[in-house]
C-alpha positions as CSV (number, residue, x, y, z in Angstrom):
1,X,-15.5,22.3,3.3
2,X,-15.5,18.6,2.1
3,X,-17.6,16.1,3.9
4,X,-14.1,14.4,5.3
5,X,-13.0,18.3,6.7
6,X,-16.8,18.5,8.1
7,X,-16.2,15.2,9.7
8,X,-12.7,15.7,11.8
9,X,-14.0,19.4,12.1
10,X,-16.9,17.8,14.5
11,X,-14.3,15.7,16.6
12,X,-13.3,18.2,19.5
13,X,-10.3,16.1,21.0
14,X,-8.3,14.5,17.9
15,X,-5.9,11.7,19.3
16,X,-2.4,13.0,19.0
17,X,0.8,10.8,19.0
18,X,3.4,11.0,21.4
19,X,6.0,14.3,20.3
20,X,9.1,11.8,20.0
21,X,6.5,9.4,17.7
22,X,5.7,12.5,15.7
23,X,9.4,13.0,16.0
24,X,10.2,9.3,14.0
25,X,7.4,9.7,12.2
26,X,9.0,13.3,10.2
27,X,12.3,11.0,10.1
28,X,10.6,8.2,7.8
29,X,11.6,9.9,4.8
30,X,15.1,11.0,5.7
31,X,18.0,8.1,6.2
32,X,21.0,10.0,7.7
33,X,19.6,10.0,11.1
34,X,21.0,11.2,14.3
35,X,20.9,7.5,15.9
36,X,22.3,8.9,19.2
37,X,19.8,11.5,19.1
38,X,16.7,9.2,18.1
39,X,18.0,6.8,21.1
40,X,17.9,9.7,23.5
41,X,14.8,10.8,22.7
42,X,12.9,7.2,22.8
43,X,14.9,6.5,25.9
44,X,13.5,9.4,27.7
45,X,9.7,8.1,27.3
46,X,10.0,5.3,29.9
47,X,6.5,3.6,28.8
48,X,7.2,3.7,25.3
49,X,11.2,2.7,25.8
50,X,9.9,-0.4,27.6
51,X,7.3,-1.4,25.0
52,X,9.7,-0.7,22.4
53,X,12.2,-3.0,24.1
54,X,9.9,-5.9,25.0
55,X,8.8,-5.8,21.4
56,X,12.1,-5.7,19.9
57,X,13.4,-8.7,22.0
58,X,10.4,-10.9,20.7
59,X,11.4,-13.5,18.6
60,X,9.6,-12.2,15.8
61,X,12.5,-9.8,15.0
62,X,14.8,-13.0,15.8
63,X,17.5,-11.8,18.1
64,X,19.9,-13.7,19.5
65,X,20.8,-12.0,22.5
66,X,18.8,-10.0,25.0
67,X,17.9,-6.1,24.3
68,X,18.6,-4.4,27.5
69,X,19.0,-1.0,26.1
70,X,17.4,1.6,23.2
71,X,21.4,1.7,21.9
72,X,21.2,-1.9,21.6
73,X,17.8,-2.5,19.9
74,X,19.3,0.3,17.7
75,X,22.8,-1.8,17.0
76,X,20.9,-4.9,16.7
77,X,17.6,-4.6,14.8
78,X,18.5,-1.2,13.0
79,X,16.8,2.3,13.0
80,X,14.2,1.3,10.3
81,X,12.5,-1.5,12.2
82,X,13.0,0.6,15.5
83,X,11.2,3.6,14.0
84,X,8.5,1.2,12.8
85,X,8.3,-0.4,16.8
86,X,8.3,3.3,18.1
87,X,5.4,4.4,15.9
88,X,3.5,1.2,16.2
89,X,4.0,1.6,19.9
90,X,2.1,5.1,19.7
91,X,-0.4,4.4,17.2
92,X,-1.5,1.2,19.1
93,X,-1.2,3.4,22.6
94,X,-3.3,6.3,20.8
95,X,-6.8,4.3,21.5
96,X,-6.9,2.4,24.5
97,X,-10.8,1.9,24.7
98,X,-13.6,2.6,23.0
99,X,-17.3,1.9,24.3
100,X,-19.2,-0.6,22.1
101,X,-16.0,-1.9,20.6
102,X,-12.9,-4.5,21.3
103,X,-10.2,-2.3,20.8
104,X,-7.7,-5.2,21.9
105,X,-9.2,-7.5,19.3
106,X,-9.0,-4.2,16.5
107,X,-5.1,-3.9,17.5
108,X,-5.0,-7.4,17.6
109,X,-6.2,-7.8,13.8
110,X,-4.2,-5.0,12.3
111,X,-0.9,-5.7,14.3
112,X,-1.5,-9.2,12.3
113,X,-2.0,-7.7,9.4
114,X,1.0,-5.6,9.7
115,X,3.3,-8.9,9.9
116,X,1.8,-10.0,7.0
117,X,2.1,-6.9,4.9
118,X,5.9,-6.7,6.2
119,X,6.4,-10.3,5.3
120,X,4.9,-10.5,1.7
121,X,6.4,-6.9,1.1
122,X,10.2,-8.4,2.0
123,X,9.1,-11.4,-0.4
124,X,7.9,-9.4,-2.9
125,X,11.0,-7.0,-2.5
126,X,8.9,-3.9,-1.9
127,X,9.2,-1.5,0.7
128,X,8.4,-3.0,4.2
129,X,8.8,-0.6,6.6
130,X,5.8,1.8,4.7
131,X,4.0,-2.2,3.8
132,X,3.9,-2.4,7.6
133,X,3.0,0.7,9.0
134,X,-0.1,1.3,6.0
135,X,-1.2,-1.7,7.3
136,X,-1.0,-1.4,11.1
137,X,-3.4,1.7,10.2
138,X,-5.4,0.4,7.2
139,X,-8.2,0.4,9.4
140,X,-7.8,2.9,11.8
141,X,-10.7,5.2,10.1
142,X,-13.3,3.0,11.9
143,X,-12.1,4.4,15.3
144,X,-12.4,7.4,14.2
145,X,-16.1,6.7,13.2
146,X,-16.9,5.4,16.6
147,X,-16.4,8.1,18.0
148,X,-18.0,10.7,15.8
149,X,-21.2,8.0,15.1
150,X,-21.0,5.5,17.8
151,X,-24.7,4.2,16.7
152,X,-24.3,3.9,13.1
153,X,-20.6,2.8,13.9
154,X,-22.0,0.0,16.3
155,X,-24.9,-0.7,13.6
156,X,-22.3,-1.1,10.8
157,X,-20.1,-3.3,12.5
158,X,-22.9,-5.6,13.0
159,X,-24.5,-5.5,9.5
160,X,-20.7,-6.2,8.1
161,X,-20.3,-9.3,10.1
162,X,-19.0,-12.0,7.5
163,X,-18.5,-9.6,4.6
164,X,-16.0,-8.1,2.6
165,X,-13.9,-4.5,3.2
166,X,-15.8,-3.3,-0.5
167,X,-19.0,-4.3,1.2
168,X,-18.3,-2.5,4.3
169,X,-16.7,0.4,2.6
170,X,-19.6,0.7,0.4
171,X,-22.2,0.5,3.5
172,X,-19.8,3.3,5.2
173,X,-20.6,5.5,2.4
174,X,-23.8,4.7,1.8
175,X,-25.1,5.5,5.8
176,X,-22.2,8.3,6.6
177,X,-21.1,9.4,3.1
178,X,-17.8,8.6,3.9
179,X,-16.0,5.6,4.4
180,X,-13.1,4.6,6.9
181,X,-10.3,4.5,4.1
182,X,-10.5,8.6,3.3
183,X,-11.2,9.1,7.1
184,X,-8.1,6.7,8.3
185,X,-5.8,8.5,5.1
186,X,-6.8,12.2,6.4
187,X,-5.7,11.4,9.8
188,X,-2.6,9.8,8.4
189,X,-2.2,13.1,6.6
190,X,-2.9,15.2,10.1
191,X,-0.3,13.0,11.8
192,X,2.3,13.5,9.3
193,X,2.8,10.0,7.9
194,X,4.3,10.0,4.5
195,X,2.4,10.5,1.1
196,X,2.7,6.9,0.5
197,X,1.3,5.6,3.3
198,X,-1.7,7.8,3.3
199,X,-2.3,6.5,-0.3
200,X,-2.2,3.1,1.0
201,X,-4.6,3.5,3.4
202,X,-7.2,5.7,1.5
203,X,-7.2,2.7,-1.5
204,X,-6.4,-0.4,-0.2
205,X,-10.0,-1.6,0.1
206,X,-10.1,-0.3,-3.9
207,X,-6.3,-2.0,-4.2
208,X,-6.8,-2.0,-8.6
209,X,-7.7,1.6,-8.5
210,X,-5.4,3.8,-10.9
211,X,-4.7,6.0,-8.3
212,X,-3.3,2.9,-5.8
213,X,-0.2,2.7,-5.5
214,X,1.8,-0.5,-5.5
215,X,1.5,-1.7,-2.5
216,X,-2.4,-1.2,-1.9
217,X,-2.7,-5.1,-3.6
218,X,-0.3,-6.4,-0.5
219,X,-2.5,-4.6,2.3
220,X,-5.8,-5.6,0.7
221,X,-4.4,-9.2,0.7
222,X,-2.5,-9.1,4.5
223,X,-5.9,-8.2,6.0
224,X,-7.8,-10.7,4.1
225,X,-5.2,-13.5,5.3
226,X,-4.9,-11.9,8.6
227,X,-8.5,-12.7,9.1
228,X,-8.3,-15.9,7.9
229,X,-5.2,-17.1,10.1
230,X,-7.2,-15.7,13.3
231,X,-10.2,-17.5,12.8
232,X,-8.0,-20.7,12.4
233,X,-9.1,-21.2,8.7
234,X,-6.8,-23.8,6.8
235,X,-4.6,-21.8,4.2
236,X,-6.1,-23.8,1.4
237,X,-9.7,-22.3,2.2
238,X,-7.5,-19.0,2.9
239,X,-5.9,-18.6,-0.7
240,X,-8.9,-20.1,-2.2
241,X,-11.0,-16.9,-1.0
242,X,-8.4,-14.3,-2.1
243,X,-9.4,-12.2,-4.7
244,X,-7.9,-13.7,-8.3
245,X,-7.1,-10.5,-10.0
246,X,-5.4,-9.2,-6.8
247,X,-3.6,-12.1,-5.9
248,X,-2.9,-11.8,-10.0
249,X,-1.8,-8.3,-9.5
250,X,1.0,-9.6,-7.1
251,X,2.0,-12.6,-9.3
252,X,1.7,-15.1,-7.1
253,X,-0.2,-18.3,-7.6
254,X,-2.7,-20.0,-5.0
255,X,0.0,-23.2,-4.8
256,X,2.2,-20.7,-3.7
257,X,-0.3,-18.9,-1.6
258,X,-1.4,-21.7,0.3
259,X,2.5,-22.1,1.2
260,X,3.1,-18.4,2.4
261,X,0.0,-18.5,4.3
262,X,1.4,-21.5,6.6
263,X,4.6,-20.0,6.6
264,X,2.7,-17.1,8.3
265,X,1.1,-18.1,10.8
266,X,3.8,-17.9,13.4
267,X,3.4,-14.4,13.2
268,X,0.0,-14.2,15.0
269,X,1.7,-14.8,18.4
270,X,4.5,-12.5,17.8
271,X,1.9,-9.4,17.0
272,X,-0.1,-10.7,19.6
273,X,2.6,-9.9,22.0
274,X,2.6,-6.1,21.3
275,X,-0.5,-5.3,22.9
């Protein structure tokens, strides 16, 4: 047994999702969905049917009309961005509190950097619908470390105040022998999420590894602006701290940077509304 096995081995209650988010989680890889199915099933969890529907008549997913009904949001925003609100609604709902930590300002940071990823995906023409969900989980190894080592968990998160992922995956490792990227990828692997997105998660603090996959670079870089834009930093600073040979690997210049970062921060409010 491998020191990741060893480690969700010890946790005696591992969060589950929701069955109908497991449900649209097994349908990410498969396009000829049942929609009047899928609708049936979301519409028969009332808490997660209403959360779904407040977020899909935000004006992030620009709507002109108002969603009344789980048809409709399927009609009007399509299943792909309704199976990415269903399982962002049960991820988020999966850890409601935490002692020592702001789990509302966690959320609040990787729904951000979810946007982002989404929106520099679409630019880029990659995949967004996997660009958003691998980011809305990129971190969501650290929970899982608070509750197995809540001390060295709360002592980490101090120490790493001000520094970067590699510096805090490399203090991870060198107090735990693990780090939050394999621990957030193996639960992404218990829960079911596609291949992709578990690859995304276990390298996108390492986003030039040979094992990354392309869209590790766009993760490593959402979280890094996401942080920025949250902290009210101006997008020159922003793009001026980005990594060069990651913001190389993407081909995009820090002129043009500096541009996408203002064009998102309209998203903060939007992601902000999900929680």
């Amino acid at each position: 047994m491998d020191v990741v096995d060893k480690f969700f081995h010890s946790i005696l209650n591992l969060p589950t999702l929701p069955k109908v988010v497991q449900e649209v989680i097994l349908m990410l890889d498969n396009e000829d969905v049942d929609l009047g199915e899928l609708g049936a099933r979301i519409a028969h969890d009332q808490v997660l049917s209403a959360k779904v529907l407040r977020m899909a008549n935000s004006s992030y997913y620009g709507v002109s009309r108002t969603i009344k009904t789980i048809p409709d949001a399927i009609s009007v925003i399509g299943v792909s961005k309704l199976r990415t609100l269903v399982i962002a609604s049960g991820v988020t709902g999966t850890f409601t509190t935490l002692p020592g930590l702001d789990i509302n300002r966690f959320w609040r940071h990787s729904l951000v950097t979810a946007a982002v990823a989404g929106k520099i995906s679409q630019e880029l023409k990659k995949p967004t619908e996997t660009a958003y969900l691998a980011a809305l989980m990129h971190s969501i190894g650290q929970l899982l470390i608070h509750i197995v080592f809540p001390i060295q968990a709360a002592e980490i998160d101090e120490e790493c105040k001000g520094l970067s992922v590699i510096e805090r995956k490399a203090l991870e490792n060198a107090t735990l022998g693990l780090d939050h990227c394999q621990v957030g990828a193996e639960l992404a692997r218990r829960w079911n999420f596609p291949e992709d997105i578990q690859r995304v998660i276990r390298y996108y603090a390492d986003p030039l590894d040979k094992m990354a996959c392309d869209l590790a670079p766009v993760v490593f870089m959402a979280a890094h602006i996401a942080f920025g834009l949250e902290n009210l930093e101006e997008s020159a600073h922003i793009a001026e701290t980005l990594k060069p040979e990651v913001a190389k690997a993407l081909g995009v210049d820090r002129i043009e940077w500096i541009e996408r970062i203002d064009s998102y921060r309209p998203l903060i409010p939007e992601a902000e509304s999900f929680l």
